[in-house]
C-alpha angles and dihedrals in degrees: 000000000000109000123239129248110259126223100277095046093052083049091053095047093050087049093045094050096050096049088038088057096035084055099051101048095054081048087066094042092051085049096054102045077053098052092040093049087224078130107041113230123241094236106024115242105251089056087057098091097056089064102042097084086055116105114228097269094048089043099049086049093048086050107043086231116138119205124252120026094350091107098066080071088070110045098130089068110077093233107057086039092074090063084081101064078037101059084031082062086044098054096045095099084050094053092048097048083053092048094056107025086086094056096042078064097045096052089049088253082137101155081044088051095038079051088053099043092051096044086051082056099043091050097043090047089049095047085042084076079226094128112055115206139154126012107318 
C-alpha cells in the first residue's frame, strides 16, 4: 500500500511549485527581452559562432568576462540578465529547505531539521564561490 505525503512534504512541494513556476516564467521573460533585443546582448549574436569553438578559458579571455559573480556586474546586457532566473532556479532548493527546516523542528524531526539545516549551509557556502574546485 503506497504511503501518503505527510504534511511537510506536501508543504515542500507547495513551496517548490510556486518558485518553480515563478522561475521559469521569469526564464521566458528574460529570453524574450535577449531574442528581441529589447535588452541588448553583451556579445551580438552574429559574433556568437566565432566563439563557440573556444574552450572556457579561451572564451572568458576573448570576452573580458571573469567566472563567479562577476556577471551581476552586466545585467543590463540580455544576456547576462537571464543569469538571474538561472541562479533563482538554482536557489530554490535552498528556499524550500528554509521554508520547512523550521517546521521539521517544530514537529520534533530533529535529525530531519539538523539535515536540512546543514544542507542550507553546505548549498549557500557552494553558491558563495568561496570554495574554488575543479577547472574554472
Amino acid at each position: 500500500m503506497p504511503q501518503r505525503a505527510s504534511e511537510i512534504q506536501l508543504f515542500y512541494a507547495k513551496i517548490l511549485d510556486v518558485f518553480t513556476k515563478t522561475g521559469f516564467l521569469f526564464l521566458v521573460l528574460s529570453f524574450l527581452l535577449y531574442i528581441t533585443g529589447i535588452l541588448t546582448p553583451y556579445i551580438p549574436m552574429n559574433k556568437l559562432p566565432e566563439y563557440w569553438k573556444l574552450s572556457v578559458g579561451e572564451y572568458l579571455k576573448a570576452t573580458g568576462i571573469h567566472p563567479g559573480w562577476d556577471w551581476l556586474h552586466h545585467l543590463k546586457y540580455g544576456d547576462f540578465f537571464a543569469f538571474i532566473g538561472l541562479s533563482f532556479m538554482a536557489g530554490v532548493t535552498i528556499i524550500c529547505f528554509c521554508s520547512v527546516v523550521g517546521k521539521l523542528f517544530k514537529k520534533k524531526e530533529t535529525i530531519l531539521g539538523v539535515i536540512a539545516a546543514v544542507e542550507i549551509l553546505v548549498l549557500l557556502l557552494a553558491a558563495s564561490g568561496l570554495l574554488r574546485v575543479g577547472g574554472h
